[in-house]
Backbone atoms as SQL, in Angstrom:
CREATE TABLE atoms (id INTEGER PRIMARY KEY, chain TEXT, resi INTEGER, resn TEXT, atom TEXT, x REAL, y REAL, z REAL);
INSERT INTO atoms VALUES
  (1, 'A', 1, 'UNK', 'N', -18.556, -60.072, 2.595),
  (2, 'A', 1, 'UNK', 'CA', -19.345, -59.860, 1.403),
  (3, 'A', 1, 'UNK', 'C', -20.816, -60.241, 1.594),
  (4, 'A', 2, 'UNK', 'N', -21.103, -61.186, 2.596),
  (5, 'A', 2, 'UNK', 'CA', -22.743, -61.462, 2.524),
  (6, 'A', 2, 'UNK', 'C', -23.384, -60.273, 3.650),
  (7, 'A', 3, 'UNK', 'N', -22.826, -59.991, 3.978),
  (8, 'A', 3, 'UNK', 'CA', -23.225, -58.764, 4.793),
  (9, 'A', 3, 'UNK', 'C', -23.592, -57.725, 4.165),
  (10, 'A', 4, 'UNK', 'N', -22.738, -57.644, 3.117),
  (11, 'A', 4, 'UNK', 'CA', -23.062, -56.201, 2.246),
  (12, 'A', 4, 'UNK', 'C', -23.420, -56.912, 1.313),
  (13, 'A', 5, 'UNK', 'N', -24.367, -57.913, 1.077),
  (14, 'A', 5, 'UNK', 'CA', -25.384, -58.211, 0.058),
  (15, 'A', 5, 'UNK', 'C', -26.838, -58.222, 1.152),
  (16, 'A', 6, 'UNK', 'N', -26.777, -58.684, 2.302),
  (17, 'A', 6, 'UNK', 'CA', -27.696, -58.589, 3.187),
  (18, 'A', 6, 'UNK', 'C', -28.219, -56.896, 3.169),
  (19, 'A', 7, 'UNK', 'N', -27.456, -55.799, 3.311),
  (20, 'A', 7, 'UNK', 'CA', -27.404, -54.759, 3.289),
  (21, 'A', 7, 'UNK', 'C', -28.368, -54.033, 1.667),
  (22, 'A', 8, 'UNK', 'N', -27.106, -54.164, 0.809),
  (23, 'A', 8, 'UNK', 'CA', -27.873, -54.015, -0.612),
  (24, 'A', 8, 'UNK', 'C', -29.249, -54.845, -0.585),
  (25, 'A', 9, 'UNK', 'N', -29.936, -55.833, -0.104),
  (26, 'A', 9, 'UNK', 'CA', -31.428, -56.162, -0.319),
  (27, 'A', 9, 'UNK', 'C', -32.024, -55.719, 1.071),
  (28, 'A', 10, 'UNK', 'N', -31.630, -54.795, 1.694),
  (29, 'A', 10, 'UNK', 'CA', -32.798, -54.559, 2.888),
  (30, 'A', 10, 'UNK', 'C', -34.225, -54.459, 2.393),
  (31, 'A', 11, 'UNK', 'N', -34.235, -53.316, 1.868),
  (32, 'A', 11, 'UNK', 'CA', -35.367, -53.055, 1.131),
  (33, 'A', 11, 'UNK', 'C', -36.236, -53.188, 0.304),
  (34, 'A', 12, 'UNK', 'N', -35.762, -54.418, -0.362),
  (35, 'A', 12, 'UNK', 'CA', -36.103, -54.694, -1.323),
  (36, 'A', 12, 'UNK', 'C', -37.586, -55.524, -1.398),
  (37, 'A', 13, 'UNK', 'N', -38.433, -55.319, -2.608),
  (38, 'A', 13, 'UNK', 'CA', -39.641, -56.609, -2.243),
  (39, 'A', 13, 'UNK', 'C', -39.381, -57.608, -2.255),
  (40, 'A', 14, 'UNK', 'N', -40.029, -58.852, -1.467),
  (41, 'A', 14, 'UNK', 'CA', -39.566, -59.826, -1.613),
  (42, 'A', 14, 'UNK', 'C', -41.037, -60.826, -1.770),
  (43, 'A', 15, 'UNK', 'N', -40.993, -61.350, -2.269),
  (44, 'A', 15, 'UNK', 'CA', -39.107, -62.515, -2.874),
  (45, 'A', 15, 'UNK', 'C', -38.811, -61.854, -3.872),
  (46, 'A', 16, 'UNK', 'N', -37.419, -61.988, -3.340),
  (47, 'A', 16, 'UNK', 'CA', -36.473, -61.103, -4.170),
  (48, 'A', 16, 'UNK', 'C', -35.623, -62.208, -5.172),
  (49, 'A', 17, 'UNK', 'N', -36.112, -62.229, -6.707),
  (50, 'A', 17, 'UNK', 'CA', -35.488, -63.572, -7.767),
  (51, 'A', 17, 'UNK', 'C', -33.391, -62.740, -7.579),
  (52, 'A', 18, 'UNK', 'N', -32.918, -63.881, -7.727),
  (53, 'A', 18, 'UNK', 'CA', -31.339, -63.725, -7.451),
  (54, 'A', 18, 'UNK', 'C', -30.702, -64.244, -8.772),
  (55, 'A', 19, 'UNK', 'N', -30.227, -64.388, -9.543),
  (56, 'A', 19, 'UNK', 'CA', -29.715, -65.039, -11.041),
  (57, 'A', 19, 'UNK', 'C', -27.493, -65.119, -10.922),
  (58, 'A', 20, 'UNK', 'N', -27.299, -63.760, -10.315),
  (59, 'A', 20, 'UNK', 'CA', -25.628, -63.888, -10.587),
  (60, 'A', 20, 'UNK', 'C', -25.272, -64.528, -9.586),
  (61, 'A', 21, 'UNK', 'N', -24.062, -65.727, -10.046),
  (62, 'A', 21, 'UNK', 'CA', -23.703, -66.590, -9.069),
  (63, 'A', 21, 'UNK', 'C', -23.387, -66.238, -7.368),
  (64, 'A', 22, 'UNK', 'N', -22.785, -64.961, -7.396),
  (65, 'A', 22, 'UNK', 'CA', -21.901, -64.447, -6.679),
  (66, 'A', 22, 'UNK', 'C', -23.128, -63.810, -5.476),
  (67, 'A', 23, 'UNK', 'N', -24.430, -63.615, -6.198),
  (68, 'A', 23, 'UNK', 'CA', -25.467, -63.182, -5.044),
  (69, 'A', 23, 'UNK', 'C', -26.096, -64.739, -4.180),
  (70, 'A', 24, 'UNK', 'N', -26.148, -65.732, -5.554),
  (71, 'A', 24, 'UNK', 'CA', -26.752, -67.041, -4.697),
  (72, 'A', 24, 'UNK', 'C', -25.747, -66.888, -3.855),
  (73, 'A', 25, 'UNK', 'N', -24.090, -67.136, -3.854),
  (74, 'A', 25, 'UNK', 'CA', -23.471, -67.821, -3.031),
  (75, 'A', 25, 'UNK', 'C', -23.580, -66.826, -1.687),
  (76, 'A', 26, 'UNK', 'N', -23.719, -65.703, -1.783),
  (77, 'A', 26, 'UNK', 'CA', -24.034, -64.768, -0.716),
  (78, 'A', 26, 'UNK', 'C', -25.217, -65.290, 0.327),
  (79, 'A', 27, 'UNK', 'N', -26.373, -65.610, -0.840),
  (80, 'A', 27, 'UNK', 'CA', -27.527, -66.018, 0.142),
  (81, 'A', 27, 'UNK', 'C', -27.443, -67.581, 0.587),
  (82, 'A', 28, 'UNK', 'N', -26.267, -68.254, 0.214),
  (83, 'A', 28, 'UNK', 'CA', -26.684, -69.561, 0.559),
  (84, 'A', 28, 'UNK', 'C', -25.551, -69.182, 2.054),
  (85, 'A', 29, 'UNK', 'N', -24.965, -68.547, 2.280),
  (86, 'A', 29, 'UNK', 'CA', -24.336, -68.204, 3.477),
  (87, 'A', 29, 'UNK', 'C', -24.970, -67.446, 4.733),
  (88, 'A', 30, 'UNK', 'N', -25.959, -66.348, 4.135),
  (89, 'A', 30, 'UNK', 'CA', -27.023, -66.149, 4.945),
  (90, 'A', 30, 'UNK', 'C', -27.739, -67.005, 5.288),
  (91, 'A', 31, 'UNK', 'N', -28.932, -67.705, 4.584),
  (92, 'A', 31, 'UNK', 'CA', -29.856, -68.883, 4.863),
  (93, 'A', 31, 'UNK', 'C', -29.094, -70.078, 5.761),
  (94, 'A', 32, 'UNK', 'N', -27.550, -70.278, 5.345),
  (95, 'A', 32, 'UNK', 'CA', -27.366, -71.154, 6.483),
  (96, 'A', 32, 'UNK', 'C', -27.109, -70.627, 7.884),
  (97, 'A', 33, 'UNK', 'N', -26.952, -68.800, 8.169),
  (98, 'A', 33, 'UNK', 'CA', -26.912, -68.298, 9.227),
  (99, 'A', 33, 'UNK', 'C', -27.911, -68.445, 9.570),
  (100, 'A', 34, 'UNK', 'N', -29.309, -68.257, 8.833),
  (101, 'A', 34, 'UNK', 'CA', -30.336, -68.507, 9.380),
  (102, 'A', 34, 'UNK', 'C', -30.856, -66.957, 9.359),
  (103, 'A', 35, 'UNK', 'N', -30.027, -65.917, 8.125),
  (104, 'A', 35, 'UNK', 'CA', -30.197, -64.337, 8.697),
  (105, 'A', 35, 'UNK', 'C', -31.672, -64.057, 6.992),
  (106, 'A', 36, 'UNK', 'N', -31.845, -65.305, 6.501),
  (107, 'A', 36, 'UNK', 'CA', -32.983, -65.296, 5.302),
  (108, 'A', 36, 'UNK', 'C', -33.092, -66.167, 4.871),
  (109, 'A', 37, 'UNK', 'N', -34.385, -66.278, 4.338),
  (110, 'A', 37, 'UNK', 'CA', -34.837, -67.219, 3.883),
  (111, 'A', 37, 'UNK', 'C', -34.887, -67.822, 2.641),
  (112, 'A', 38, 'UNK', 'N', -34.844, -68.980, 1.825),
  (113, 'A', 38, 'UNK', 'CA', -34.804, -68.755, 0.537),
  (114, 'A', 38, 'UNK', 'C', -34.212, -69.916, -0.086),
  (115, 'A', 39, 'UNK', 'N', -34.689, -70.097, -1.380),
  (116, 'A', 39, 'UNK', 'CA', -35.015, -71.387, -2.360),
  (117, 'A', 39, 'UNK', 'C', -33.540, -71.008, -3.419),
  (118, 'A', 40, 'UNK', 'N', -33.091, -71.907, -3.254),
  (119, 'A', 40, 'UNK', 'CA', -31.452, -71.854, -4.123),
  (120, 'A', 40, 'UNK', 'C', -31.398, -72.651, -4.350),
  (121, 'A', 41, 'UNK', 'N', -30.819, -73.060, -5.666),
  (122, 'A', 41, 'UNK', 'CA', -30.283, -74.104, -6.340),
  (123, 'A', 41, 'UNK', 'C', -29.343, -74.704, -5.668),
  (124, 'A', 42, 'UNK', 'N', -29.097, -75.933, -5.803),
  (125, 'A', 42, 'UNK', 'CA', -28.084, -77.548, -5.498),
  (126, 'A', 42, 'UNK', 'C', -26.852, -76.612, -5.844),
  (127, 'A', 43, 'UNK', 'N', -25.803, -77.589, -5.290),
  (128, 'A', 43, 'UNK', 'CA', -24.578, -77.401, -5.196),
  (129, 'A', 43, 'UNK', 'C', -23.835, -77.740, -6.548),
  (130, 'A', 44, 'UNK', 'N', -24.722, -78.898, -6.884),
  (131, 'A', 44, 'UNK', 'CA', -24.667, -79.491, -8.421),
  (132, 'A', 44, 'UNK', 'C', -25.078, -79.041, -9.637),
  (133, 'A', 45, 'UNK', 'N', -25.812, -77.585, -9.195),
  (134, 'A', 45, 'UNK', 'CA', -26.900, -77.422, -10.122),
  (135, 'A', 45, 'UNK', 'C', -25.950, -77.050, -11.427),
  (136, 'A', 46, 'UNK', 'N', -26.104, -77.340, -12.771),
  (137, 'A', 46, 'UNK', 'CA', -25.473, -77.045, -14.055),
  (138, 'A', 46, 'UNK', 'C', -26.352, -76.443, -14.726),
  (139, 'A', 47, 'UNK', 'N', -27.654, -75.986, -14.626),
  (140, 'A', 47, 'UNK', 'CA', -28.531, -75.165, -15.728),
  (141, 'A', 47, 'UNK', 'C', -28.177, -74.135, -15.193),
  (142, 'A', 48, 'UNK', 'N', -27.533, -73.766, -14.910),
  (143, 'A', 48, 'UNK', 'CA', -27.592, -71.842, -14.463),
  (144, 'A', 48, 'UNK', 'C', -28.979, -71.154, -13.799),
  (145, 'A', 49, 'UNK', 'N', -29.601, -72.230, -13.312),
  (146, 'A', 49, 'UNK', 'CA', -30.733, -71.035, -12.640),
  (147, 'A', 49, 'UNK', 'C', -30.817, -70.670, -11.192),
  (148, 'A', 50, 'UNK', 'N', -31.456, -69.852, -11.070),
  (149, 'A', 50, 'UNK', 'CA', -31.667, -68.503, -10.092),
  (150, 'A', 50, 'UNK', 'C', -31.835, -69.455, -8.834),
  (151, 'A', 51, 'UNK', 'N', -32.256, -68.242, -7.910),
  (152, 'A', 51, 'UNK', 'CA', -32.677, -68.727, -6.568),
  (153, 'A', 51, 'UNK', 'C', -33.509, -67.609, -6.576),
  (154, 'A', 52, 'UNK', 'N', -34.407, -67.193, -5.436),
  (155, 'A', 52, 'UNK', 'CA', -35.518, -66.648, -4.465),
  (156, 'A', 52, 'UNK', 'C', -34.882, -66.632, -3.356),
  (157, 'A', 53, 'UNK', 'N', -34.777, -65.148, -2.957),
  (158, 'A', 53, 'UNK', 'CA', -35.042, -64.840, -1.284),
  (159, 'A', 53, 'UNK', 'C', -36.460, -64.618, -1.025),
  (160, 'A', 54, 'UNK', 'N', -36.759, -65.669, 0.496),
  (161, 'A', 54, 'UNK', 'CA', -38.319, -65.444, 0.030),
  (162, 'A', 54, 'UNK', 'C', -38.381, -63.965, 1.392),
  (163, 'A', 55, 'UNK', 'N', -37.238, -63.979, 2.481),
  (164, 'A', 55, 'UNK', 'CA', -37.659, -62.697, 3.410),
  (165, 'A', 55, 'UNK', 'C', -36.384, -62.509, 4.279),
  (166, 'A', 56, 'UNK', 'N', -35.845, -61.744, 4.642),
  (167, 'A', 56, 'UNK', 'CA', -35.082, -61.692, 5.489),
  (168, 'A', 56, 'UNK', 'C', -35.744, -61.909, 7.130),
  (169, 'A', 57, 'UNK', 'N', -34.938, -62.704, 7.643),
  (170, 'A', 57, 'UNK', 'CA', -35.430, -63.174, 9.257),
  (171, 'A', 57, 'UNK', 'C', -35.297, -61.629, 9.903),
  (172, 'A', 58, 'UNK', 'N', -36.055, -62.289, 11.022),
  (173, 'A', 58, 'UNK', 'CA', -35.698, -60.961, 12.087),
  (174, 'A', 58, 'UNK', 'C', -34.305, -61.189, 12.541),
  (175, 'A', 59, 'UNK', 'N', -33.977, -62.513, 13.067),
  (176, 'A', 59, 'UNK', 'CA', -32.553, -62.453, 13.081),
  (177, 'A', 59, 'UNK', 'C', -31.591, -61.704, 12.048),
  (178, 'A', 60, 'UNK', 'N', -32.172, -61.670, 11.062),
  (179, 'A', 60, 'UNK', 'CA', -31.483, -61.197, 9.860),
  (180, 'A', 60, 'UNK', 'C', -31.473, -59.520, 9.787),
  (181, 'A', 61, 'UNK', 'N', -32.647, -58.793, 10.359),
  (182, 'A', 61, 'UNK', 'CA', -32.800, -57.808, 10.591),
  (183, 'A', 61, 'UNK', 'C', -32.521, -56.793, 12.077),
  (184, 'A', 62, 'UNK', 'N', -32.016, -58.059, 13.353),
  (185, 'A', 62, 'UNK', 'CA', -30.921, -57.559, 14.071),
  (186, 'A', 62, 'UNK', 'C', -29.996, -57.416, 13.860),
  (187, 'A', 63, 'UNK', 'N', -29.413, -58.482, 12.954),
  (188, 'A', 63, 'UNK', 'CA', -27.542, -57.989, 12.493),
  (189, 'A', 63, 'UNK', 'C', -27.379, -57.108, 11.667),
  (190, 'A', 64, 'UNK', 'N', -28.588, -56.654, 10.779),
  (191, 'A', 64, 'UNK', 'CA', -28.619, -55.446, 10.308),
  (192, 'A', 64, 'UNK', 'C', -28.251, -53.814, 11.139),
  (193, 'A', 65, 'UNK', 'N', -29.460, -54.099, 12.068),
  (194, 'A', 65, 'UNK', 'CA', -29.345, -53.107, 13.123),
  (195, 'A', 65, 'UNK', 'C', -28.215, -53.025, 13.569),
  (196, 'A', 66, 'UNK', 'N', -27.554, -54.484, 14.305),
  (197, 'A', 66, 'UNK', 'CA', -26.513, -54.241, 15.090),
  (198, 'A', 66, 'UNK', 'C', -25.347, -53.509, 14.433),
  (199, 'A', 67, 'UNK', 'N', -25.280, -53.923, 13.088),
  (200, 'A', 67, 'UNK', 'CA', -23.829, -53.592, 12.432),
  (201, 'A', 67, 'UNK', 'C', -23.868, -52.022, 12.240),
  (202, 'A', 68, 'UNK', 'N', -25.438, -51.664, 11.692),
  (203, 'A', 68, 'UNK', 'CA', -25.029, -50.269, 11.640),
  (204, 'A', 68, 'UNK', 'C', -24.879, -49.184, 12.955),
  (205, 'A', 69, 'UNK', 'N', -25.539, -49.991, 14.098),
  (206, 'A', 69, 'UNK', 'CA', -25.395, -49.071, 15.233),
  (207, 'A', 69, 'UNK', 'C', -23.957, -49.246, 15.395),
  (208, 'A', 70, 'UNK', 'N', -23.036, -50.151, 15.169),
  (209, 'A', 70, 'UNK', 'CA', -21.631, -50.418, 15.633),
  (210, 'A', 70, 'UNK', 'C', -20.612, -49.508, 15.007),
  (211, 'A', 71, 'UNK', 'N', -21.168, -48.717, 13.547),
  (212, 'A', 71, 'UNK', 'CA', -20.435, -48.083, 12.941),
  (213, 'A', 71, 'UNK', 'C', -20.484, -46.361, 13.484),
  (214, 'A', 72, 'UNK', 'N', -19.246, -46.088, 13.499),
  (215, 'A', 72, 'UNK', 'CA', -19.148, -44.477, 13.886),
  (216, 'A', 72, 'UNK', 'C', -20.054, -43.703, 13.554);
């Protein structure tokens, strides 16, 4: 699933603001790959707010490449 959220924001401008839980937890799995960058709320956090992708890495933009060259 963070792959195909990595995917769905290729393009996107960034910083890209993030609000539904299910995208932070996406990017807090990227950022710890190290495949983007970006300001997310605590583990603790209880106000419900957002995070910022502030860019996708280049690392982040080889596994892009790689995955789609890998597909048929």
């Amino acid at each position: 699933m963070p792959m195909n959220f990595l995917r769905r924001i290729e393009d996107a401008s960034f910083p890209l603001p993030i609000h539904e839980e299910a995208d932070i937890q996406c990017a807090a799995v990227l950022a710890a790959a190290g495949l983007v960058e970006a300001n997310l709320p605590g583990p603790n956090n209880t106000e419900g707010r957002g995070g910022v992708i502030l860019r996708i890495t280049p690392l982040g933009r080889a596994e892009l490449k790689r995955t789609r060259d890998a597909q048929p």
